[in-house]
N, C-alpha and C positions, 0 to 999 in steps of 0.2 A: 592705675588708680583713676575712679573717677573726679569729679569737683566736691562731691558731697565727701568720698573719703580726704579730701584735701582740707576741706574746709572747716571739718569737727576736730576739736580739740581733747585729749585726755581729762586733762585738768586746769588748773588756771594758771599762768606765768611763773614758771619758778623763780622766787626770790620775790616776789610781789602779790606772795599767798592772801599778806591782811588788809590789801588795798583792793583785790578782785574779790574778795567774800562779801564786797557791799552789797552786788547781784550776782555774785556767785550763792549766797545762802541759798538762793531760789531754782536753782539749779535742778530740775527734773519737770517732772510732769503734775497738774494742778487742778481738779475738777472747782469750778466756779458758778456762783448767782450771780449773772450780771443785770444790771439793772440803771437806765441810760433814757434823759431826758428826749421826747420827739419833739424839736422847734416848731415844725410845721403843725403838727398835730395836737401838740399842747398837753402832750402826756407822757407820762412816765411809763417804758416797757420792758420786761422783763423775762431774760432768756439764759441761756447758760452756754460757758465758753470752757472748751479742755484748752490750756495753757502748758505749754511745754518751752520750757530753758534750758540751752546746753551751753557747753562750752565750745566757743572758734575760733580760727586764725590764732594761733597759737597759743592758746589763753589768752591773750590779750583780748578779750572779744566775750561779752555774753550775748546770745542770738534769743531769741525767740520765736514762737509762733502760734499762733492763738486761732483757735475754732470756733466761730457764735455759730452759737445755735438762738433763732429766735421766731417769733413769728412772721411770716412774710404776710403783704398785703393782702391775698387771699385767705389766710388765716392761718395754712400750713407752715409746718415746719420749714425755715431758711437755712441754707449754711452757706456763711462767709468765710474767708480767710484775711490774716493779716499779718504781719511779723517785725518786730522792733529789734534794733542793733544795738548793741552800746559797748563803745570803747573806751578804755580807761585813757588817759593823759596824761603821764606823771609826772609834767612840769607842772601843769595846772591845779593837777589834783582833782581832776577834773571827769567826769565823763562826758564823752560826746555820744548822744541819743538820735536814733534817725526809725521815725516808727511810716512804714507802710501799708496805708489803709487802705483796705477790700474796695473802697469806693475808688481808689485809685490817688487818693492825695497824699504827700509826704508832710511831714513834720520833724522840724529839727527842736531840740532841747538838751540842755544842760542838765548834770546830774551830780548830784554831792550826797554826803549824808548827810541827815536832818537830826537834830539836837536830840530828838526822843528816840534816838534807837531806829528811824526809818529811815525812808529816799526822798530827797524832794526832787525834782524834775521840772523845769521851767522855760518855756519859749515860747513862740508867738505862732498863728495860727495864719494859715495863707488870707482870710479874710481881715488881716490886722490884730486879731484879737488875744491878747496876754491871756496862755494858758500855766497851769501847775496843776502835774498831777504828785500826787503821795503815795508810796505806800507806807503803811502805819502799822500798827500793832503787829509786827514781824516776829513769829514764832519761829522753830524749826515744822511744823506741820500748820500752817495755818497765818493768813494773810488779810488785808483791807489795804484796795489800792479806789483814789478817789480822785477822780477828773473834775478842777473847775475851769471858768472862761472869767475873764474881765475884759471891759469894754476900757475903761480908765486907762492913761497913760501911765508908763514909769515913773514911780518918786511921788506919783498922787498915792491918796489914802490907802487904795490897792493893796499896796504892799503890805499892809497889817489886816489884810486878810477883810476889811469889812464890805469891797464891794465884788468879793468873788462869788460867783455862782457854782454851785454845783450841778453838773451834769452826766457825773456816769460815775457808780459803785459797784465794784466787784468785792466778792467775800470768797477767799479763796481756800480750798485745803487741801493739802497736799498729797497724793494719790497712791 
């Protein structure tokens, strides 16, 4: 057996079915609009990512891995990779998120679910900066996941959401 047959899972943890379906529902493959603030350039651009979730590490684990497609500098077509972990915790109740970007940077976050039915996701970003991302209106075919940044520390106003910024929406549906 290789590592890939090791490392995919059937299904999710037996005995722990209704606490891995938070991103177990997401479970398959995802054609996506993404559409994702440029700092440097001061504009908003917009490209499309195939998203694909399975299960790993024994069900304990939902893996991902995500395709952008977008324009490169030259104007042509780019393609990046990326791919986000998340294991569940269940002292804490907790999930622990570790997302690795094509650019080469990690990011660590926390993951619960959020009062309406979605994910909230929340940590901070290697330049200091207090990230949450969501996903929202969670269908069985059909998704909104929303990246903001705040500059604000902890327990300032932040927290109720009024000095976050938005920087990347995806509108997903399921393939």
């Amino acid at each position: 057996m290789g590592m890939t047959d090791e490392l995919v899972a059937a299904g999710p943890w037996p005995g722990h079915e209704r606490e891995m379906n938070l991103y177990g529902r997401l479970v398959g493959t995802w054609d996506v609009v993404n559409r994702y603030y440029v700092e440097d350039r001061q504009e908003w651009v917009t490209g499309t990512v195939v998203w694909t979730f399975g299960w790993a590490l024994a069900g304990h684990t939902v893996q991902d891995v995500m395709w952008f497609t977008a324009p490169g500098p030259d104007g042509y077509p780019r393609r990046v990779t990326g791919s986000t972990v998340r294991h569940y915790d269940p002292a804490s109740k907790t999930w622990a998120i570790v997302w690795f970007s094509p650019l080469g940077s990690v990011t660590s976050l926390t993951g619960r679910a959020a009062d309406d039915g979605g994910i909230t996701q929340e940590g901070t970003q290697a330049d200091g900066r207090r990230i949450r991302w969501e996903f929202t209106d969670v269908t069985g075919d059909s998704f909104r996941w929303r990246g903001y940044t705040s500059s604000d520390e902890e327990g300032q106003e932040s927290d109720k959401g009024e000095s976050w910024r938005l920087e990347q929406e995806m509108l997903a549906r399921r393939r």
